[in-house]
N, C-alpha and C positions, 0 to 999 in steps of 0.2 A: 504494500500500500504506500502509494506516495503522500509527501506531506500536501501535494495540494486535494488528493481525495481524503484524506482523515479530515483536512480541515471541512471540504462541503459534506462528509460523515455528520461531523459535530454540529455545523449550520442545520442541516435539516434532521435533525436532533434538538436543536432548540428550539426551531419549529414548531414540529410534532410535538412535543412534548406542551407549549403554549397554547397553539391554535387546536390540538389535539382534544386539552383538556379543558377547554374553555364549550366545545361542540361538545363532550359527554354533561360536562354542567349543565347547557344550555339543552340540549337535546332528549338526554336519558334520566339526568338526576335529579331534576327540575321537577320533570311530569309526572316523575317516581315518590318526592316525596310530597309533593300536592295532593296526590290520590292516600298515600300510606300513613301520613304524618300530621298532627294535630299542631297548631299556630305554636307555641311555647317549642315543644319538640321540633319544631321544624327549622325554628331560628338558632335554636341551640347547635343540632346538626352542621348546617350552614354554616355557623362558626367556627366548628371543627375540620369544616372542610377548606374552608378556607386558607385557615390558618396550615393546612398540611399543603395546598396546591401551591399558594403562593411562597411556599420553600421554591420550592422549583421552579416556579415564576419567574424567583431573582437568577437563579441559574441560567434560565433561557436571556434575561435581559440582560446577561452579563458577556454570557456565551455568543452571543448572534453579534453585538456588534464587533466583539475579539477576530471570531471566524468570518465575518461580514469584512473585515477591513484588510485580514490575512488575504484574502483570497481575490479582495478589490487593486491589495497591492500586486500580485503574481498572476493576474488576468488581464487588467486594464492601468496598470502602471499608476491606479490611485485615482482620485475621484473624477480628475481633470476628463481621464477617458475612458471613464463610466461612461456604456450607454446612457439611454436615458430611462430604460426599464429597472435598473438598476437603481438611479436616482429616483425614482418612483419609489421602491422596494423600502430603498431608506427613510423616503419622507411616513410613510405606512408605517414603518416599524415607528417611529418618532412619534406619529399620531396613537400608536399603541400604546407606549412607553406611558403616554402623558394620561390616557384614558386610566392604564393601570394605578400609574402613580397618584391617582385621584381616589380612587378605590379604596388602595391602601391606606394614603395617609390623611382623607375625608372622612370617607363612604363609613370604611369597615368599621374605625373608634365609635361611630354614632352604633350602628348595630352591637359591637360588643359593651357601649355601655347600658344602652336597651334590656337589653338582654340579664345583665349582670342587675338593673333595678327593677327587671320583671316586667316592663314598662311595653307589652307587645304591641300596642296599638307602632308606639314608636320605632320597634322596631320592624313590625311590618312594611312601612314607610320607607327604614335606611335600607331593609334588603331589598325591596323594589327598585328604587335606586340606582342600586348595585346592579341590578338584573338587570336594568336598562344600559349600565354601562357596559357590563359584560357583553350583552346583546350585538351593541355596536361595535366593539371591541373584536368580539369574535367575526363579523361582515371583512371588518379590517383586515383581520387572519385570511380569512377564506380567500380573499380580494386580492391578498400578498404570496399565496400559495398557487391562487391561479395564473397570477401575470409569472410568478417562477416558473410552475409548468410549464406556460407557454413557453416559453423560450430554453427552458430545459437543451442538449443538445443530445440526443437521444440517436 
């Protein structure tokens, strides 16, 4: 394996692992615990999952731009002659970044202190929120995983 395939290895690795888990939240775990899980239990849940995805969150956000700029330099000599699908890629991942970063350090203290003063009405409110961000959040993934395909070199 060369060092320039381990690095797109690890890029789409941070990927997957963000835009991955954001479409099972949004898709699978969502509709899962709406149907199975009572308002109290649900945000408590929520919080626990959170709190374990967005470990790995920071990993992809740390990961992507490391392997994103390795590979910018040993492909296109650096941003100057980056396509422009590329400079798209980046503004996308930018517009993620800030989506999540809102999340984290807004979104989620409101939900976990809801939650901690029992307070559901309120914390229905801050996960909704959240759901909306993530929502969008994840359009963004999907959006940034498509224009990669496409150009993919297959």
């Amino acid at each position: 394996m060369t060092i320039d395939s381990f690095t797109y290895a690890l890029h789409v690795l941070g990927a997957l692992i963000w835009v991955g888990g954001m479409f099972f939240a949004w898709m699978v775990l969502r509709p899962a615990t709406v149907s199975t899980l009572a308002g109290p239990a649900r945000l408590t849940l929520w919080l626990e999952v959170f709190r374990r995805f967005f470990h790995w969150v920071w990993v992809a956000v740390l990961l992507l731009p490391i392997s994103g700029v390795a590979m910018l330099d040993s492909r296109f000599g650096g941003f100057a002659g980056a396509p422009q699908y590329v400079q798209i890629m980046m503004g996308l991942y930018l517009a993620m970044l800030a989506l999540f970063l809102r999340v984290q350090m807004l979104q989620l203290p409101q939900l976990r202190q809801a939650v901690s003063r029992e307070d559901w009405p309120a914390g229905v409110d801050a996960l909704g929120k959240i759901r909306r961000l993530l929502g969008f959040n994840l359009l963004l993934g999907l959006s940034l995983v498509a224009i990669a395909a496409a150009r993919a070199n297959i």
